[in-house]
C-alpha positions in Angstrom: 28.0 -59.1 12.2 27.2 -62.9 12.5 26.8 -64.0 16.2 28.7 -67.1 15.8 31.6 -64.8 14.5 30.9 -62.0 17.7 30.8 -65.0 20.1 34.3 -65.8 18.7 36.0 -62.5 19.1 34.5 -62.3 22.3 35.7 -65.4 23.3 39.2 -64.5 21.8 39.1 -61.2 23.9 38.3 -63.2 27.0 41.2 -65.4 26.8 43.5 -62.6 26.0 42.2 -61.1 29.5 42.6 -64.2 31.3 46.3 -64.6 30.0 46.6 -60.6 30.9 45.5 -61.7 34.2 47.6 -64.8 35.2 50.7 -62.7 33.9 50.0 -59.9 36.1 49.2 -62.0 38.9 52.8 -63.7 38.6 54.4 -59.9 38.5 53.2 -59.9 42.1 55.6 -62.4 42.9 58.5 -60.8 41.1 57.7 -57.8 42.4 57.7 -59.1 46.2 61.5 -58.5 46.2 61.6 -55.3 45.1 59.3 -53.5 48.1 56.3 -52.1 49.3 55.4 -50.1 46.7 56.4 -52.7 43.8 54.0 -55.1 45.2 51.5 -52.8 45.5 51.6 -51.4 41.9 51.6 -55.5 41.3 48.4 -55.9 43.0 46.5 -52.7 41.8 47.5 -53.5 38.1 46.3 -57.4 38.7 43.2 -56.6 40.5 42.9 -54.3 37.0 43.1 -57.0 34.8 41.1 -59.4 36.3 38.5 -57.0 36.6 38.6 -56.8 33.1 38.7 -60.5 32.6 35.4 -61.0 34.8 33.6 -58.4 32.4 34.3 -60.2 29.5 33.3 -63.5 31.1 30.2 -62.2 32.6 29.3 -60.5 28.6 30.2 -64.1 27.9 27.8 -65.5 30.1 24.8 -63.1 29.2 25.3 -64.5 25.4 25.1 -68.5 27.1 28.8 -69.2 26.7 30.2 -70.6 29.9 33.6 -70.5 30.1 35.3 -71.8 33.1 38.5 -69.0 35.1 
């Protein structure tokens, strides 16, 4: 596979995560009306996500592409 094209789909991938992320982060607030456990659920599933959004940066960032979260 070319780099320029796995640097793309990379790149692609890592703003799908970050989108994945902001979105799950907002379900925190939507779920702050609906208890304890909601927003906890919230939080786990965010912390999930951005987890997943820091690996793709930080494979990102081993190829030289700096992309700013």
């Amino acid at each position: 596979m070319n780099p320029t094209i796995a640097h793309a789909e990379l790149i692609a991938t890592f703003k799908r995560a970050e989108a994945d992320a902001a979105h799950k982060f907002g379900l925190i607030q939507a779920a702050a009306n609906k208890g304890p456990k909601a927003i906890q659920a919230a939080t786990e599933t965010a912390a999930k996500a951005a987890k997943r959004r820091d690996s793709f940066a930080k494979k990102l960032g081993d190829l030289g592409v700096n992309l700013k979260y």
